[in-house]
Backbone as CSV, one residue per row, in Angstrom:
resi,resn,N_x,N_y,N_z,CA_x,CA_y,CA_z,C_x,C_y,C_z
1,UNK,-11.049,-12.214,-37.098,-11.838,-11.026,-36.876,-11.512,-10.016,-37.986
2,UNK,-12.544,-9.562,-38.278,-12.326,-8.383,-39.937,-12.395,-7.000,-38.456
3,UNK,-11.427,-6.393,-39.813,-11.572,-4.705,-39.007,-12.726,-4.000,-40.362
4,UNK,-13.655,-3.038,-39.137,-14.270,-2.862,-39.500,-14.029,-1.013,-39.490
5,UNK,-15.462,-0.320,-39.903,-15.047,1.269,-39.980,-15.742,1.681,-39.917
6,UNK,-15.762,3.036,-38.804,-16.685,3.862,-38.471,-16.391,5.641,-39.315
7,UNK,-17.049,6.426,-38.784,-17.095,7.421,-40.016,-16.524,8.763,-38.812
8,UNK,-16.039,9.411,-38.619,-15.490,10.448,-38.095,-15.662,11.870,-38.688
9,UNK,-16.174,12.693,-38.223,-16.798,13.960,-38.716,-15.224,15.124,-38.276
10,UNK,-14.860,16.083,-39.465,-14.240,16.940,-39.590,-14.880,17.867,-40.255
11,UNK,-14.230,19.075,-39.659,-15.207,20.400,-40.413,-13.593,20.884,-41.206
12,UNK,-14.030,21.831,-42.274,-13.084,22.568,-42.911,-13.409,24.639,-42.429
13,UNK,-15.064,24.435,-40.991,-15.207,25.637,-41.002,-15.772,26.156,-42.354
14,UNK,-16.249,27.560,-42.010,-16.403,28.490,-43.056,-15.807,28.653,-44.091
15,UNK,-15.709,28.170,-45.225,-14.957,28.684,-46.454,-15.361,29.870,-47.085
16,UNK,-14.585,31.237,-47.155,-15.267,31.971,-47.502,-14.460,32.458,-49.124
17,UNK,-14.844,33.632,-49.974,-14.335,33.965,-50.801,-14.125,35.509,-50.502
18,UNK,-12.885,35.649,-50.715,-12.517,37.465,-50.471,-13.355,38.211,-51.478
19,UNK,-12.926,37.455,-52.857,-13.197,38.441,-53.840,-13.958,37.341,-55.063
20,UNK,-15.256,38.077,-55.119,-16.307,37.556,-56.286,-15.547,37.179,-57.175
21,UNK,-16.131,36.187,-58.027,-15.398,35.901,-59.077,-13.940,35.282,-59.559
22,UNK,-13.528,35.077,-57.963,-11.967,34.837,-57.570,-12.515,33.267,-57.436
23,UNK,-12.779,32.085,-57.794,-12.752,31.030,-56.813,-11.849,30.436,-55.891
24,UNK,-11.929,29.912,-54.380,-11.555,29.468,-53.373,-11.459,28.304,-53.365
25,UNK,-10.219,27.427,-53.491,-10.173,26.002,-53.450,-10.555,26.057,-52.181
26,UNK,-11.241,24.310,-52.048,-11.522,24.134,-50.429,-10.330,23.839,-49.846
27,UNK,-9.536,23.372,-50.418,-8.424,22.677,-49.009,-6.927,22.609,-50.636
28,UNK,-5.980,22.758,-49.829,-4.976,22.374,-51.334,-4.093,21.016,-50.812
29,UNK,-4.865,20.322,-49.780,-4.137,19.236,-49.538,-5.030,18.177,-50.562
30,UNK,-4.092,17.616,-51.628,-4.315,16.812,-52.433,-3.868,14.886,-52.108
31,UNK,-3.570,15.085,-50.448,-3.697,13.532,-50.315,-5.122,13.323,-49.363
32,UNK,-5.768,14.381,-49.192,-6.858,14.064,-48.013,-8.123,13.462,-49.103
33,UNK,-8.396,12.387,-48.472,-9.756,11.322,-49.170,-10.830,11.202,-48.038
34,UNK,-11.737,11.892,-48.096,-12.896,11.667,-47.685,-14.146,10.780,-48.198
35,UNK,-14.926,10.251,-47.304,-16.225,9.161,-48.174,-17.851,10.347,-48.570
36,UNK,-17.243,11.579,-47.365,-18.600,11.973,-47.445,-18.063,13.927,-47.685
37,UNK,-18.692,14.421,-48.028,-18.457,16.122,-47.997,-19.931,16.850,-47.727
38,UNK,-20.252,17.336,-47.303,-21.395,18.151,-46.866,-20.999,19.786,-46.810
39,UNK,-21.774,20.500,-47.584,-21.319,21.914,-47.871,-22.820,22.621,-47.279
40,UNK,-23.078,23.580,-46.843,-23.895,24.414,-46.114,-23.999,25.595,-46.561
41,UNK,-24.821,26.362,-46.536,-25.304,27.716,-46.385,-25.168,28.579,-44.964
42,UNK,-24.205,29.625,-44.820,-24.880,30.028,-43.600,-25.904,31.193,-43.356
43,UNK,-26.668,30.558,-42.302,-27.850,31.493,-41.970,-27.451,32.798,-41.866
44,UNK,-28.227,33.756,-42.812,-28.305,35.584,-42.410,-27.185,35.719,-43.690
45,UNK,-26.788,34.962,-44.750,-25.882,35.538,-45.402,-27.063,35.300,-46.664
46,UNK,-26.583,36.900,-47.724,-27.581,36.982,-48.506,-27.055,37.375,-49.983
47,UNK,-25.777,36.543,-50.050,-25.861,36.288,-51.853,-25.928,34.937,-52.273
48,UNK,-25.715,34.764,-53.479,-25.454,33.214,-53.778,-24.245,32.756,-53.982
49,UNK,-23.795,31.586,-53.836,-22.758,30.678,-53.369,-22.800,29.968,-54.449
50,UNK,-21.430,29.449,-54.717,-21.530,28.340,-55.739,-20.114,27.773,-55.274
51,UNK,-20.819,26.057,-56.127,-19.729,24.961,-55.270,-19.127,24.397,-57.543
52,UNK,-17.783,23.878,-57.449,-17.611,24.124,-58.869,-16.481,23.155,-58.585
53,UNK,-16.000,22.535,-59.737,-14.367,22.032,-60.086,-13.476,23.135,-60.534
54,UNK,-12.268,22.680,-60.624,-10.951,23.548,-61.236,-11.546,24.293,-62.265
55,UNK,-11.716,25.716,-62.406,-12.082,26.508,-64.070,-13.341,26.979,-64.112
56,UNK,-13.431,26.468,-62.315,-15.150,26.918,-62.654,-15.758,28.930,-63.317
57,UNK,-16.626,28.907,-63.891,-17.068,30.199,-64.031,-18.518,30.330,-63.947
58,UNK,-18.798,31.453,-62.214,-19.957,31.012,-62.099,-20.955,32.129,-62.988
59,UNK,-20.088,33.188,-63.642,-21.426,33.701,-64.845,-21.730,32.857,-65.824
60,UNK,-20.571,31.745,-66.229,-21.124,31.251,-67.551,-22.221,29.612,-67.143
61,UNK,-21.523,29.379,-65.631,-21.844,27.888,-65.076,-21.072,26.823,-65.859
62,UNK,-19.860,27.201,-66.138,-19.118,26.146,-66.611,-18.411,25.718,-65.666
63,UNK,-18.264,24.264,-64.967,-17.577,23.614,-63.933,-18.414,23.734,-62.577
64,UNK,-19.421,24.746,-62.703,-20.311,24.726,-62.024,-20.987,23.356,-61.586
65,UNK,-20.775,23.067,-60.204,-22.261,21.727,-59.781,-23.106,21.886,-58.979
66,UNK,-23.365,23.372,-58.188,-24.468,23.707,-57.389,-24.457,25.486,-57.062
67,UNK,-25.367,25.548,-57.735,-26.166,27.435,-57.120,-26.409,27.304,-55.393
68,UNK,-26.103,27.688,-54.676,-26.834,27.380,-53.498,-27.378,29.269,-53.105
69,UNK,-28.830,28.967,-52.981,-29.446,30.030,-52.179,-29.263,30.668,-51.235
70,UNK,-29.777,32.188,-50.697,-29.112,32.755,-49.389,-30.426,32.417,-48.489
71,UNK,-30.044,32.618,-47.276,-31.437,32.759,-46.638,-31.873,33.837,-46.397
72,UNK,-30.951,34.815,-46.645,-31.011,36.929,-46.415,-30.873,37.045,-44.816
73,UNK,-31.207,37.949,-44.518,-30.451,38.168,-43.397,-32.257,38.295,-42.412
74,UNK,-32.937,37.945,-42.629,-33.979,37.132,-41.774,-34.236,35.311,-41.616
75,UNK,-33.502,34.986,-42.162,-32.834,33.815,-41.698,-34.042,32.669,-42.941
76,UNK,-33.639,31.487,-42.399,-34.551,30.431,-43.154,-34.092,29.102,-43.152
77,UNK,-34.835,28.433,-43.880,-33.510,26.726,-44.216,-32.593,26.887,-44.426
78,UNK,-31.383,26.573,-44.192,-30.033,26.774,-44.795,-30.391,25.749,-45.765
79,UNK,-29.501,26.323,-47.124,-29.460,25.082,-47.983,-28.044,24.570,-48.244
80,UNK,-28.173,23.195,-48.610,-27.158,21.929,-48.540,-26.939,21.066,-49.883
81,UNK,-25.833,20.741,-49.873,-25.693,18.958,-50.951,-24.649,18.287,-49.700
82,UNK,-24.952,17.131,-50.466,-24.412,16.313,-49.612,-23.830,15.228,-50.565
83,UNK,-22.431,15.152,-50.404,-21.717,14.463,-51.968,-21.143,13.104,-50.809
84,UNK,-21.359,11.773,-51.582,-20.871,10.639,-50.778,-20.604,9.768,-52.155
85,UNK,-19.175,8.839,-51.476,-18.829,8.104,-52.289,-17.972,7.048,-51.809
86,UNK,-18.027,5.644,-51.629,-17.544,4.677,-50.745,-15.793,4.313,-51.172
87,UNK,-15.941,4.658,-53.063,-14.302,4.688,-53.199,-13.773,5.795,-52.765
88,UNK,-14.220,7.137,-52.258,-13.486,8.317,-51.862,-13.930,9.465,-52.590
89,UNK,-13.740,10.826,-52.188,-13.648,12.001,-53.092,-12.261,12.775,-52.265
90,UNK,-12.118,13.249,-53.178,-10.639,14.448,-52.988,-11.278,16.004,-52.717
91,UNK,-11.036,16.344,-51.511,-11.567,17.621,-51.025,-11.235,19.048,-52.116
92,UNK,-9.801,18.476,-52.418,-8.998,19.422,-52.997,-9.363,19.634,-54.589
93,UNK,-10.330,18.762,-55.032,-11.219,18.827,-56.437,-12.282,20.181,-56.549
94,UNK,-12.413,20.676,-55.377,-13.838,21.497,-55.078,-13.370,22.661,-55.431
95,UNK,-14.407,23.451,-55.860,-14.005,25.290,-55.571,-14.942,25.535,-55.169
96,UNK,-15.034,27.394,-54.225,-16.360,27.932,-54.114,-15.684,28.998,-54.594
97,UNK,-17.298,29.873,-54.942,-17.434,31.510,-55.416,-18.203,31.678,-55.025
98,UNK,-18.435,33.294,-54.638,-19.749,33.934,-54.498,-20.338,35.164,-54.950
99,UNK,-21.446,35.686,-54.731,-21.527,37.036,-55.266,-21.246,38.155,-54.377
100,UNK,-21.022,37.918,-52.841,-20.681,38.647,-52.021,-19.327,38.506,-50.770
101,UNK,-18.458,39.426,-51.327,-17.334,39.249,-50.669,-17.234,38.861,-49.256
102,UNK,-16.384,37.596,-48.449,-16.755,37.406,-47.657,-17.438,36.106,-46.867
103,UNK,-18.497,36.054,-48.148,-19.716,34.897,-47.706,-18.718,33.618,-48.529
104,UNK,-19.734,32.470,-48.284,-19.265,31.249,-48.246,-19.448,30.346,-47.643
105,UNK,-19.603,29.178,-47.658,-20.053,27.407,-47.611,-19.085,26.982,-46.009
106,UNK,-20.200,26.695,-45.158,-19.596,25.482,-44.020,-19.383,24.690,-44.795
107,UNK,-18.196,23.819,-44.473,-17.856,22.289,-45.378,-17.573,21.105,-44.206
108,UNK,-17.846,20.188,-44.137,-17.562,19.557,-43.287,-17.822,17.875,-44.114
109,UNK,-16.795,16.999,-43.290,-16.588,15.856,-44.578,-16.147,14.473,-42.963
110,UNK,-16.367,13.542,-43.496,-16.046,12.291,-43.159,-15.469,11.862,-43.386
111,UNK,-14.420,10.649,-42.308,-13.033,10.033,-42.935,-13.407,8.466,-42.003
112,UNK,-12.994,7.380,-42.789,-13.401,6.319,-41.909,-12.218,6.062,-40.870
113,UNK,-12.351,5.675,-39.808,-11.510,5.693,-38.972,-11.831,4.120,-38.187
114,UNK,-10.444,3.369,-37.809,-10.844,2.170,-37.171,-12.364,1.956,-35.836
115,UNK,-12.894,0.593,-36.320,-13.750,0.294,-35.565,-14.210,-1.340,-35.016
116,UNK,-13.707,-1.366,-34.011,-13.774,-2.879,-33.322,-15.052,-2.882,-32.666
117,UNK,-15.896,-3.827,-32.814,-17.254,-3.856,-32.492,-16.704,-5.026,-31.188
118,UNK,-17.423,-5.081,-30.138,-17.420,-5.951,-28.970,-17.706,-7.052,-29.605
């Protein structure tokens, strides 16, 4: 019998940034390997967000890998990426910034966890 694997959902919550221009690692645990990361917008928040590697700078967009939109504070689609990868990603690779102190990215990520099928 092969062991097989199912996918288990963890949130990291709200990541927010105190201070513009400061970037916010997501997590500084550098052994956590996830297959999947999903980053969010939350509804009624109304600057822009950005998701980046180590150095990111989001005036110049260097290390920059996503602008994400606000929805303002009458609400709308939240907007999303959705990063997947079957050898793994490292949570602790990510940064966010924003333009408004405060605001910041739901993150929530997947870890495979044992799965015995009947």
């Amino acid at each position: 019998m092969s062991d097989r694997f199912a996918l288990e959902a963890r949130s990291f919550g709200k990541v927010a940034v105190a201070a513009p221009g400061t970037p916010v690692r997501l997590t500084a645990d550098e052994t956590l390997r996830t297959v999947r990361l999903r980053f969010a917008t939350l509804i009624g928040e109304t600057g822009r967000v950005f998701l980046g590697v180590a150095g990111m700078n989001k005036s110049t967009g260097a290390g920059v890998i996503k602008e994400f939109w606000p929805t303002g504070v009458g609400g709308g689609v939240s907007d999303d990426l959705v990063l997947e990868s079957p050898n793994g990603l490292r949570p602790a690779d990510y940064w966010i910034d924003a333009n408004v102190a405060g605001e910041g990215l739901i993150v929530a990520y997947w870890v495979p966890t044992p799965y015995w099928a009947p």
